[in-house]
Structures are given as structure tokens and as C-alpha cells.
OpenMM code with the backbone's topology and positions (N, CA, C; nanometers):
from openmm import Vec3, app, unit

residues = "UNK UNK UNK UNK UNK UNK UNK UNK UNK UNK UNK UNK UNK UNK UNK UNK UNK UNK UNK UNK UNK UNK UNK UNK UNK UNK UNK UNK UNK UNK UNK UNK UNK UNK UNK UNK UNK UNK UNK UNK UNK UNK UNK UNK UNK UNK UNK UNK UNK UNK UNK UNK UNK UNK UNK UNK UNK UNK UNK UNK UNK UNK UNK UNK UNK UNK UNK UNK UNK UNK UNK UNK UNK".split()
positions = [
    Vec3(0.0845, -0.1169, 0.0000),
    Vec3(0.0000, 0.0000, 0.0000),
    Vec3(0.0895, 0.1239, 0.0000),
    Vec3(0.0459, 0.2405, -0.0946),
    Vec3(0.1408, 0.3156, -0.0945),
    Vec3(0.0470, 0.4254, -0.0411),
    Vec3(0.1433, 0.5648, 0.0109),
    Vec3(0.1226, 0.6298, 0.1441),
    Vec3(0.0864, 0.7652, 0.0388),
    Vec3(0.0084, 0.8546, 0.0141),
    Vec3(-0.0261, 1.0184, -0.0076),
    Vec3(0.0536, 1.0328, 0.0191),
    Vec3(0.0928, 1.1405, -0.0734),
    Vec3(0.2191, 1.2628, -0.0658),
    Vec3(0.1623, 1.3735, 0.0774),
    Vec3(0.0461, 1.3730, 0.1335),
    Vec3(0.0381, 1.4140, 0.2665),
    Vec3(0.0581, 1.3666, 0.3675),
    Vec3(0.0212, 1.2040, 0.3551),
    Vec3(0.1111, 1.1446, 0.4592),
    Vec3(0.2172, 1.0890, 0.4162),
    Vec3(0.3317, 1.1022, 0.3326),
    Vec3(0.4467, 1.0940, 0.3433),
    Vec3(0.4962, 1.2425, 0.4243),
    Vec3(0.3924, 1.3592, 0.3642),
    Vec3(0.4902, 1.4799, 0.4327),
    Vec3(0.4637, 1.4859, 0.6177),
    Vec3(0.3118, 1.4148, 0.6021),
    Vec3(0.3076, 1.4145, 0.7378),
    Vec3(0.4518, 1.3510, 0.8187),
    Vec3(0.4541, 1.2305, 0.7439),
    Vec3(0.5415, 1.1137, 0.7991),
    Vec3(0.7141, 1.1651, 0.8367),
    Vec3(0.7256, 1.2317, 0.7205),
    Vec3(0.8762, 1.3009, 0.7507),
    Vec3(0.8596, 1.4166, 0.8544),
    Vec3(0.7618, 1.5016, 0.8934),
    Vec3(0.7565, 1.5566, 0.9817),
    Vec3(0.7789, 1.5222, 1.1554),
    Vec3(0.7143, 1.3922, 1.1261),
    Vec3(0.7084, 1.3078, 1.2511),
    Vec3(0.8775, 1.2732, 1.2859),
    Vec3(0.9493, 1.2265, 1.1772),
    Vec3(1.0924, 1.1913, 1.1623),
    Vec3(1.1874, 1.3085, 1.2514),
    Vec3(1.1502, 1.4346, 1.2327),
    Vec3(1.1744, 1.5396, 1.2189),
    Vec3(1.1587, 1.6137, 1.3560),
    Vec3(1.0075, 1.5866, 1.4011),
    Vec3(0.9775, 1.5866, 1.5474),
    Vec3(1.0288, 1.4918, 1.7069),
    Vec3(1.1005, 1.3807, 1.5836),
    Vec3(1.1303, 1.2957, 1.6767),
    Vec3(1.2426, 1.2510, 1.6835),
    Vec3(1.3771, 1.2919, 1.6310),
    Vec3(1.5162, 1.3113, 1.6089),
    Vec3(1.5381, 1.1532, 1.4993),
    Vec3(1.4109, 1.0991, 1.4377),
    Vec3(1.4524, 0.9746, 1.3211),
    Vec3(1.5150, 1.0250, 1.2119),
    Vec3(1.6422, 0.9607, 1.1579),
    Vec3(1.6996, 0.9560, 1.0984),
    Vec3(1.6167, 0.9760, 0.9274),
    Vec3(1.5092, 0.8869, 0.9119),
    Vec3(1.4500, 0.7978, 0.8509),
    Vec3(1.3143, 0.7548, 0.9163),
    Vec3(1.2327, 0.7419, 0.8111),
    Vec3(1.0990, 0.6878, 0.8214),
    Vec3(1.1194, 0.5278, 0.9327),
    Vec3(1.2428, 0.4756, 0.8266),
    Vec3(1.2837, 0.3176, 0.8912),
    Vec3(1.2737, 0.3130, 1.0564),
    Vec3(1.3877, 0.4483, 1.0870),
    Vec3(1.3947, 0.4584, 1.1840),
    Vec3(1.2733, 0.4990, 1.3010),
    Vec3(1.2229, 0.5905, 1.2319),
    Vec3(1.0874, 0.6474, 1.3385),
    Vec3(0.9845, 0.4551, 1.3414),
    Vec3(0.9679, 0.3860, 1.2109),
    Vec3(0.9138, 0.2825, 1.2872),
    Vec3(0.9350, 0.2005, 1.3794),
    Vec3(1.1112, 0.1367, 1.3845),
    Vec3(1.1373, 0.1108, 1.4565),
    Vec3(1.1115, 0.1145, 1.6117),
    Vec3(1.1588, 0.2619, 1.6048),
    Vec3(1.1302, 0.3125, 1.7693),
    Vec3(0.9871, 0.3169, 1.7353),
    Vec3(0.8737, 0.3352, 1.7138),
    Vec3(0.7479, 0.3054, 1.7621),
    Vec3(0.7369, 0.1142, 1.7489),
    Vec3(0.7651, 0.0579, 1.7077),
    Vec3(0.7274, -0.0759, 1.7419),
    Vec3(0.7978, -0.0958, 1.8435),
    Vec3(0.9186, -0.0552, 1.9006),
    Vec3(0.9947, -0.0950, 2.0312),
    Vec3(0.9000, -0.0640, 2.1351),
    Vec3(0.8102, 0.0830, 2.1140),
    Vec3(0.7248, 0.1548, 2.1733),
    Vec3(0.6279, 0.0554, 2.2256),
    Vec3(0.5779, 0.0061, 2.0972),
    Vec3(0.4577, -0.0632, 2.1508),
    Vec3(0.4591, -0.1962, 2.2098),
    Vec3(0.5637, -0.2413, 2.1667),
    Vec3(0.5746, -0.3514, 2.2246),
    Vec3(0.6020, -0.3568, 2.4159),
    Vec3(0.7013, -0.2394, 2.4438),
    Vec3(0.7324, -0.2529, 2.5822),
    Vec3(0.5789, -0.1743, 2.6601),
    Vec3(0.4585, -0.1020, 2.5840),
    Vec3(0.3609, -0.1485, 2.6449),
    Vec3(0.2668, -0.2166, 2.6864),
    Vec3(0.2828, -0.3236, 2.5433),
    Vec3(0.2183, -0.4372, 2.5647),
    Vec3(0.3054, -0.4868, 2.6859),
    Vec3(0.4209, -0.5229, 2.6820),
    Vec3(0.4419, -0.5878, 2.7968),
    Vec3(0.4638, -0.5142, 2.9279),
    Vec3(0.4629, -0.4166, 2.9102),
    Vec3(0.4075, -0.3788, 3.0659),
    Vec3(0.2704, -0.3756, 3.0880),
    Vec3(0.1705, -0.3890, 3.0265),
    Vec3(0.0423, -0.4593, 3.0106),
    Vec3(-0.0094, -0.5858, 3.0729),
    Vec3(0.0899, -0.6448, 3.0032),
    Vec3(0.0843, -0.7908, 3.0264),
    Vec3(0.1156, -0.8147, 3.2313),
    Vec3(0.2417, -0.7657, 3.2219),
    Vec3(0.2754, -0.7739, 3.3350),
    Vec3(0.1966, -0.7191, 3.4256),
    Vec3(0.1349, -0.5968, 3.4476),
    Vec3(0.0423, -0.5408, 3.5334),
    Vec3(-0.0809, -0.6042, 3.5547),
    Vec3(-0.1467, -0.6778, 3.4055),
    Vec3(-0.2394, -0.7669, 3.4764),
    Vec3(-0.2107, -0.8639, 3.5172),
    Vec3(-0.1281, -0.9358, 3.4710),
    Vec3(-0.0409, -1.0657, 3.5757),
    Vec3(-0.0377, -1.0249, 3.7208),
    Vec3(0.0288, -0.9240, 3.7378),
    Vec3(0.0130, -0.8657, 3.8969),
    Vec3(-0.1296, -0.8419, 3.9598),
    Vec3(-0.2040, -0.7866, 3.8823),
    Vec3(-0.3589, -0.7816, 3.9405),
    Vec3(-0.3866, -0.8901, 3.9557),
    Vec3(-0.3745, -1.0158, 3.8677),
    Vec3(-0.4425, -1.1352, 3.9178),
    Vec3(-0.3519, -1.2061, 4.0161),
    Vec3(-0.2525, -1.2148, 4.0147),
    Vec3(-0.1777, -1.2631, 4.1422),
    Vec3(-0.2411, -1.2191, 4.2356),
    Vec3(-0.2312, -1.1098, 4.2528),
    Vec3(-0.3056, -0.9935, 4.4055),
    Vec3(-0.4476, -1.0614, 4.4290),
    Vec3(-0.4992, -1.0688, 4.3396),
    Vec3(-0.6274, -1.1012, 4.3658),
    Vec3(-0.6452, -1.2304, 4.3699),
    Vec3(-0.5807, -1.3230, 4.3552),
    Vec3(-0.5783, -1.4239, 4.3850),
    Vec3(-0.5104, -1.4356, 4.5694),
    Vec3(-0.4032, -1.3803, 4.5728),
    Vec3(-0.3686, -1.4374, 4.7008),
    Vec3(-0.4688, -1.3799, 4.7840),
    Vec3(-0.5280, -1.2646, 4.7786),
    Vec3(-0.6427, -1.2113, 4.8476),
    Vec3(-0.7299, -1.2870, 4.8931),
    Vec3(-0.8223, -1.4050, 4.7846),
    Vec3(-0.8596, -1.4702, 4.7827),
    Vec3(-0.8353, -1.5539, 4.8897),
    Vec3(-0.7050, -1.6392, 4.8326),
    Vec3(-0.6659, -1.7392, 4.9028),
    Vec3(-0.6875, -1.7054, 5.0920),
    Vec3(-0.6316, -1.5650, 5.1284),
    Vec3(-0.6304, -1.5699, 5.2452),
    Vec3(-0.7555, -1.5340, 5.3228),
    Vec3(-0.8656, -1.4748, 5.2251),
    Vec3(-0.9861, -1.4931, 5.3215),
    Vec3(-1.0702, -1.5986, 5.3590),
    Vec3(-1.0422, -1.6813, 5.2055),
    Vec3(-1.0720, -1.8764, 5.2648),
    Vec3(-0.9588, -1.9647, 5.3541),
    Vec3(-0.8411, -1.8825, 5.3850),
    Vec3(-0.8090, -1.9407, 5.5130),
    Vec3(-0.8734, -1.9158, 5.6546),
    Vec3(-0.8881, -1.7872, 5.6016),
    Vec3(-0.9382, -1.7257, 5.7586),
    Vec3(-1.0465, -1.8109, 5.7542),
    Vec3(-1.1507, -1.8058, 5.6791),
    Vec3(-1.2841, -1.9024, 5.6637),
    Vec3(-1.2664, -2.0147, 5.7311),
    Vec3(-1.1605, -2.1248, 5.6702),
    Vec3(-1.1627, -2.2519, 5.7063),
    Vec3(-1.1077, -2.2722, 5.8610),
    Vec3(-1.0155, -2.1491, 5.9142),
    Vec3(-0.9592, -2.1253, 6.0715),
    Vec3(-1.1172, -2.1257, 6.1584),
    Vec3(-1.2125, -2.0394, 6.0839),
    Vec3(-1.2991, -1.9963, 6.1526),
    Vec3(-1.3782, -2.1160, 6.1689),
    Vec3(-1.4226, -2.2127, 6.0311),
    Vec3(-1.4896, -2.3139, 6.0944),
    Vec3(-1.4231, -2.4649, 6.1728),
    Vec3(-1.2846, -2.4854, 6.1441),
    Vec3(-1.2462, -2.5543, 6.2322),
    Vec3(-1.2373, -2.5520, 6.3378),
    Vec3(-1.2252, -2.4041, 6.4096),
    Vec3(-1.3016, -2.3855, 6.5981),
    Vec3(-1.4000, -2.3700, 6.5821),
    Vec3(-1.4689, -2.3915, 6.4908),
    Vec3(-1.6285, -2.4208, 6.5747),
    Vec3(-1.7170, -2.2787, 6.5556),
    Vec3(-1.6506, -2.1835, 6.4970),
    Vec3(-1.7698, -2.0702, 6.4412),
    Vec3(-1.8028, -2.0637, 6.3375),
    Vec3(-1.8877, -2.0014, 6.3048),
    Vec3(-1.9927, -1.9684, 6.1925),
    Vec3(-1.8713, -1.9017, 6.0836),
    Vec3(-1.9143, -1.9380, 5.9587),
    Vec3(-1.8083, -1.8500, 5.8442),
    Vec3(-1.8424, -1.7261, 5.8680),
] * unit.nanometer
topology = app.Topology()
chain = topology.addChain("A")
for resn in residues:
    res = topology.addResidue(resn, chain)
    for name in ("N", "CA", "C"):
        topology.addAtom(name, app.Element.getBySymbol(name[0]), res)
């Protein structure tokens, strides 16, 4: 697919705004871009569900403490 002569001028502007050498270059650094937010993405919900899992886990301990002496959940 080839790009308008407005967004090529857009495109070199961006180059221009963003110290790229080259078009090559400005993609580059945006796919590096996106990628290290996907994975800090990734990772942050990994951490939410950990959290929320051990959360979990420790109010059905308390639960099972509570009914092995003999009280009500």
C-alpha cells in the first residue's frame, strides 16, 4: 500500500519531530514503543491477578480457621 504525498509529508515531519533519521527509523522506535507497552500490560495484569488471587486465598483461610473452631463462616 502506498502512502499520499500528505502522509508521506506528514510522515517526515514526525521523523523530524522525533530526532529519526528515517521513516525506517521512526518505525522502529514506535514498534519498540509498543511492544514494551504491551508488555508492561501484560505484566500489570499478571500482577492484578496474582493480588487477587492471594487475596482470595487468604480470606478462605481465615474461613476454614474460623470453621475448624467451631464458628460460623
Amino acid at each position: 500500500m502506498r502512502v499520499s504525498d500528505a502522509e508521506f509529508q506528514s510522515f517526515r515531519e514526525l521523523c523530524q519531530r522525533h530526532g529519526a533519521k528515517n521513516m525506517s527509523d521512526l518505525v522502529r522506535s514506535a514498534m519498540k514503543t509498543m511492544d514494551s507497552l504491551r508488555e508492561t500490560s501484560f505484566e500489570t495484569e499478571v500482577t492484578h491477578r496474582l493480588t487477587n488471587l492471594e487475596n482470595s486465598l487468604e480470606l478462605l483461610a481465615r474461613k476454614m480457621e474460623k470453621i475448624a473452631a467451631g464458628s460460623p463462616a
